[in-house]
C-alpha positions in Angstrom: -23.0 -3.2 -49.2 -22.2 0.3 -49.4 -18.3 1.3 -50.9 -16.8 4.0 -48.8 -13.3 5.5 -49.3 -11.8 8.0 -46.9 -9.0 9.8 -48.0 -7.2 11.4 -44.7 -5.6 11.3 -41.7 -3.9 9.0 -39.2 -2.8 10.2 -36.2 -1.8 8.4 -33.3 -3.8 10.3 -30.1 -2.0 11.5 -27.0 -4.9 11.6 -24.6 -4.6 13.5 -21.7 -7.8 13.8 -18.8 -8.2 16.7 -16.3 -10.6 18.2 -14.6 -10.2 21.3 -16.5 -7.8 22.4 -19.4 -4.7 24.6 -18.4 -5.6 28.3 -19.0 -2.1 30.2 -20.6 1.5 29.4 -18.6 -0.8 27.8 -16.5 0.2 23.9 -15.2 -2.4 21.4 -13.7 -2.2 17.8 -12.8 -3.9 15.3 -15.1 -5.6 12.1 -14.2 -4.8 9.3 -16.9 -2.8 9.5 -20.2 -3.8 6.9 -23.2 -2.4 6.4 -26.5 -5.0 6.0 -28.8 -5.1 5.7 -32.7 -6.9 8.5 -34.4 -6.5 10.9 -37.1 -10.2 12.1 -39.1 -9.8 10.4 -41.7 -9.0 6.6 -39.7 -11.9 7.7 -37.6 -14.2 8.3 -40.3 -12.8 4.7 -42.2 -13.5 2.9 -38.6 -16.8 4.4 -37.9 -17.9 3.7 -41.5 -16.8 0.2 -41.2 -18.1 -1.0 -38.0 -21.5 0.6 -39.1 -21.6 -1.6 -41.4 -19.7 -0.3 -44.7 -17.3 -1.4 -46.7 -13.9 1.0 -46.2 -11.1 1.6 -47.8 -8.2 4.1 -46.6 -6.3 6.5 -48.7 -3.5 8.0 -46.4 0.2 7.5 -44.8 2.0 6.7 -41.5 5.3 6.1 -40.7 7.5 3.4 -40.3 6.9 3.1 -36.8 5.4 1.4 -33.6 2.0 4.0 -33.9 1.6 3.5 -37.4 1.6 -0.4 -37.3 -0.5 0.2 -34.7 -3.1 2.4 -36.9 -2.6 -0.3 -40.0 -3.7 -3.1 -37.7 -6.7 -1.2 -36.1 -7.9 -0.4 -39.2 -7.3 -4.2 -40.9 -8.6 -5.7 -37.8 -11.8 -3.4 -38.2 -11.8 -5.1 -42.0 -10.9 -1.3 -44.0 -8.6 -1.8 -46.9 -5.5 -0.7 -46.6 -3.7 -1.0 -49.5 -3.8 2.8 -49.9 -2.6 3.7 -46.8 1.6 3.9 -47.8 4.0 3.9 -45.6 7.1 7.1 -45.7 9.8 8.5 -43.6 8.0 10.7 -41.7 7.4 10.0 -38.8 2.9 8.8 -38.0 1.0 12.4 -37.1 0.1 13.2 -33.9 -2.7 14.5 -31.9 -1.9 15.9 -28.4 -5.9 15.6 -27.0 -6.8 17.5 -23.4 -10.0 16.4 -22.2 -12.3 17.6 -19.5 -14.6 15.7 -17.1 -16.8 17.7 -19.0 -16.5 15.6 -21.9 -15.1 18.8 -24.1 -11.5 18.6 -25.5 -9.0 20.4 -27.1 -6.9 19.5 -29.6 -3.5 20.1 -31.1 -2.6 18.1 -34.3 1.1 17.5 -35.9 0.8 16.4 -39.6 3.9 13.9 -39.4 3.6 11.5 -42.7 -0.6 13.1 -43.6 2.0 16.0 -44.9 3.1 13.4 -47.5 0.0 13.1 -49.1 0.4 16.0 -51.4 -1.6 14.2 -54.9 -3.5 11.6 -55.9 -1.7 8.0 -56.9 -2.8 5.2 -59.1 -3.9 3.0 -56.1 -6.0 6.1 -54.7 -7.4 7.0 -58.3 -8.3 3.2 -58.6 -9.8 2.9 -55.2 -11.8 5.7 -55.4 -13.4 5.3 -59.3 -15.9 2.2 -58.2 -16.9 3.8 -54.5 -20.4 5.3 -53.7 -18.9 7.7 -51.6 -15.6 9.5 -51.4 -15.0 11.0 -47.8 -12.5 13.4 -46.9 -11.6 16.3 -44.3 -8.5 18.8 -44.1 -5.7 17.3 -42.2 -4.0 16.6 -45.5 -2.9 18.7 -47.9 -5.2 21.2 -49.7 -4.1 20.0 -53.2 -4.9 16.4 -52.7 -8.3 17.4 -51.4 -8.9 19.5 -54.3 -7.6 16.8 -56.8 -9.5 14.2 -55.0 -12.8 16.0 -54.9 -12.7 16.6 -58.8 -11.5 13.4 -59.4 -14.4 11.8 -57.6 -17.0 14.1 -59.5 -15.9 13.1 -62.3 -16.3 9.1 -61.9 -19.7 9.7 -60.3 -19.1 9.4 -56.6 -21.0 11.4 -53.7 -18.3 13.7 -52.4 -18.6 14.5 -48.7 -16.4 16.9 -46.9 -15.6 17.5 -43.1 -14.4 21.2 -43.8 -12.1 20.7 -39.7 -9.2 22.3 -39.5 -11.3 25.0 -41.4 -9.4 27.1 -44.2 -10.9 29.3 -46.7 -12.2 26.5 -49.7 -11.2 27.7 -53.0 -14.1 27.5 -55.4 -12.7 24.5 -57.7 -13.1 22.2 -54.1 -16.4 23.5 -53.2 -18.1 23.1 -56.8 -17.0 19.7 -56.6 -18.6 18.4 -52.9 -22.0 17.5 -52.8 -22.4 17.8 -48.7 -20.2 19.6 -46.7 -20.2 18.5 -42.7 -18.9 21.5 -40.6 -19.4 21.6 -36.6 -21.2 24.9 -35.5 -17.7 26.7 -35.3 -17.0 25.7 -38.9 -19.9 26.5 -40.1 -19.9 30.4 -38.7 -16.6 30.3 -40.6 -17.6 29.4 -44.2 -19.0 31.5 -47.1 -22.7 31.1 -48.3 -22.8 27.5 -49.5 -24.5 26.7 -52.8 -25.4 22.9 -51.9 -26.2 20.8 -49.1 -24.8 21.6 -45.7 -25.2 18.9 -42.5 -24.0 21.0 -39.1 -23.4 18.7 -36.1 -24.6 21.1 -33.2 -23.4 19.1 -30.4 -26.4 18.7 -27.8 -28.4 20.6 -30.0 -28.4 17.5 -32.8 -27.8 18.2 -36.4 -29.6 20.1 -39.2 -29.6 19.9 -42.9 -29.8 22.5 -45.0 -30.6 22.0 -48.5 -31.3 25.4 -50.8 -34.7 25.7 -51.7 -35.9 23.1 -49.3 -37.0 23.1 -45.5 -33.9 22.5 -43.0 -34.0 18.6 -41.4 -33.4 18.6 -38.0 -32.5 15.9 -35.5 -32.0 16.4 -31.3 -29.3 14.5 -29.5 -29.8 11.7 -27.7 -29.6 12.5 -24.0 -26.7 10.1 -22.7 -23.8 11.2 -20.2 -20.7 12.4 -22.5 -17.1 11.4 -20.8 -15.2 12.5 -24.3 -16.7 14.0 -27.4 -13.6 13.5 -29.0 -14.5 11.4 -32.1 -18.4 12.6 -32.1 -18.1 14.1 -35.4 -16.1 11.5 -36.9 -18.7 8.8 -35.8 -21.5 10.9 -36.8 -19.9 11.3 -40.2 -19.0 7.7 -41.0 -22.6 6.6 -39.9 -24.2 9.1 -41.4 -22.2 8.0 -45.2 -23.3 4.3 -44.6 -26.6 5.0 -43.7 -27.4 7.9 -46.6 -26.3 5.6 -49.0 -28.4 2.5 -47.9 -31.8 4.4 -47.6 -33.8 8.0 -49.2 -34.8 8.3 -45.5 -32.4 11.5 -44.4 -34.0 12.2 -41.5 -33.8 8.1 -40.4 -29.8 8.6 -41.7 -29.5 11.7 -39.5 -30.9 9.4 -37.0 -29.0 6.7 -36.9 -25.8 8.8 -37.0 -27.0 10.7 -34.1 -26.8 7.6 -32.3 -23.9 6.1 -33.5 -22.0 9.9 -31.7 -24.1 9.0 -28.4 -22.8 5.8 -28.2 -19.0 6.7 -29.2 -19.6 10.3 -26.2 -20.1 7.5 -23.4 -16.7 5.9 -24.3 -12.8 7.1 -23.5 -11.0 7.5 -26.9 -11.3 7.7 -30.5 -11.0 4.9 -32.2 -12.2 2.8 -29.1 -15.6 4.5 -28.9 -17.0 3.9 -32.0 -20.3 1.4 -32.0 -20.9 -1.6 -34.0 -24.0 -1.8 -36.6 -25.7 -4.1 -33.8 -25.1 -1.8 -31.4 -26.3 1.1 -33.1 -29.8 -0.8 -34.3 -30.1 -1.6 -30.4 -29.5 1.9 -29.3 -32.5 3.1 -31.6 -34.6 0.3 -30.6 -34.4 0.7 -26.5 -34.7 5.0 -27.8 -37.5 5.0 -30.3 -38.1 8.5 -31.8 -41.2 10.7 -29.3 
């Protein structure tokens, strides 16, 4: 079985759906409020996992009802969670407006993810006898950076979700192997030197590898109600699947339709598809 460890976030998410988002000192009426665990990193840990992988989370929550919440999702979900450590701070927060549309926007508080400033013993452990380290930047720069060279230096595929995107110093990029920006972070990132898989929404995904053809996948044409936790699935699918097969553009595949299952579902962490419900998917939608 593939060995995944995310090192990130844990949010809890404060959903909000309207018809449409509030334009400046504007106020509108919203139609249902959820509380739903999130955070990128969780995601990515819970989409991994239930496609099949086998997780474990590097990260922090507080000592309160939304973090207990976030340990037991992930637990349930069968992610190790020894690394995720519990501080004062109170759990991060994501305050998520969400359209009919299916588009979102998103306002995150860092809470105990602000913690998380270096690597420990437990993360250095968990991470030296992975295949795959995942990570995004909702936690502190530094512990990304140390993470990422730590990882190259046991052997382990180093995959990065470059969302909120910052400018990368060099000593982070020279030490990722794929880097997984949406269209938006892409446009906002220096000429890459290795491989780069954009999620383009409806559009599908591409892979860009230098000196080699770009690999392009379409969407899957389903009926988004939140595209909340698209990326996230896409990533955690896409990490299991990559590391079980050679096939990239069957991985890209498979991930496309682990985010078209998770777009016709409210939520983050309560989108995401099971393995058998991603092998279904492909096999009622065979490729043209």
């Amino acid at each position: 079985m593939t060995q995944i460890a995310v090192l990130g976030s844990a949010n809890m998410d404060l959903v909000v759906t309207v018809d449409r988002a509030p334009s400046l000192g504007e106020t509108v009426t919203g139609s249902s409020f959820r509380t739903i665990p999130g955070g990128k990193g969780a995601n990515q840990a819970l989409a991994a996992a239930r496609a099949g992988g086998d997780v474990r989370f590097l990260g922090a929550v507080g000592g309160d009802p939304h973090g207990e919440q976030i340990r037991v999702l992930l637990d349930e979900a069968g992610v190790d969670v020894s690394g995720l450590v519990t501080v004062a701070e109170p759990t991060g927060t994501a305050h998520i407006t969400v359209e009919v549309t299916g588009a979102n926007s998103i306002i995150v508080v860092p809470g105990a993810n602000g913690t998380v400033r270096s690597l420990t013993d437990i993360h250095r452990e968990s991470i030296a006898d992975v295949d795959t380290l995942l990570m995004q930047l909702e936690l502190p720069l530094s512990v990304v950076v140390e993470a990422a060279a730590f990882a190259r230096a046991q052997g382990v595929t180093t995959i990065l979700t470059p969302a909120p995107v910052l400018p990368l110093p060099d000593g982070l990029l020279d030490n990722i192997d794929l880097l997984v920006p949406n269209e938006h972070e892409a446009a906002a990132l220096a000429a890459h030197r290795h491989d780069l898989l954009t999620t383009l929404g409806e559009a599908g995904a591409r892979y860009d590898r230098p000196g080699a053809d770009p690999v392009t996948v379409p969407a899957f044409k389903v009926h988004a109600v939140d595209t909340t936790a698209a990326g996230d699935t896409f990533v955690g699918a896409f990490a299991v699947a990559r590391a079980e097969s050679p096939d990239l553009a069957g991985a890209l595949r498979w991930a496309s339709a682990a985010a078209a299952l998770s777009v016709q579902r409210f939520g983050a962490s309560a989108s995401m598809p099971y393995r058998d419900e991603i092998e279904a998917f492909l096999q009622e939608n065979p490729p043209c």
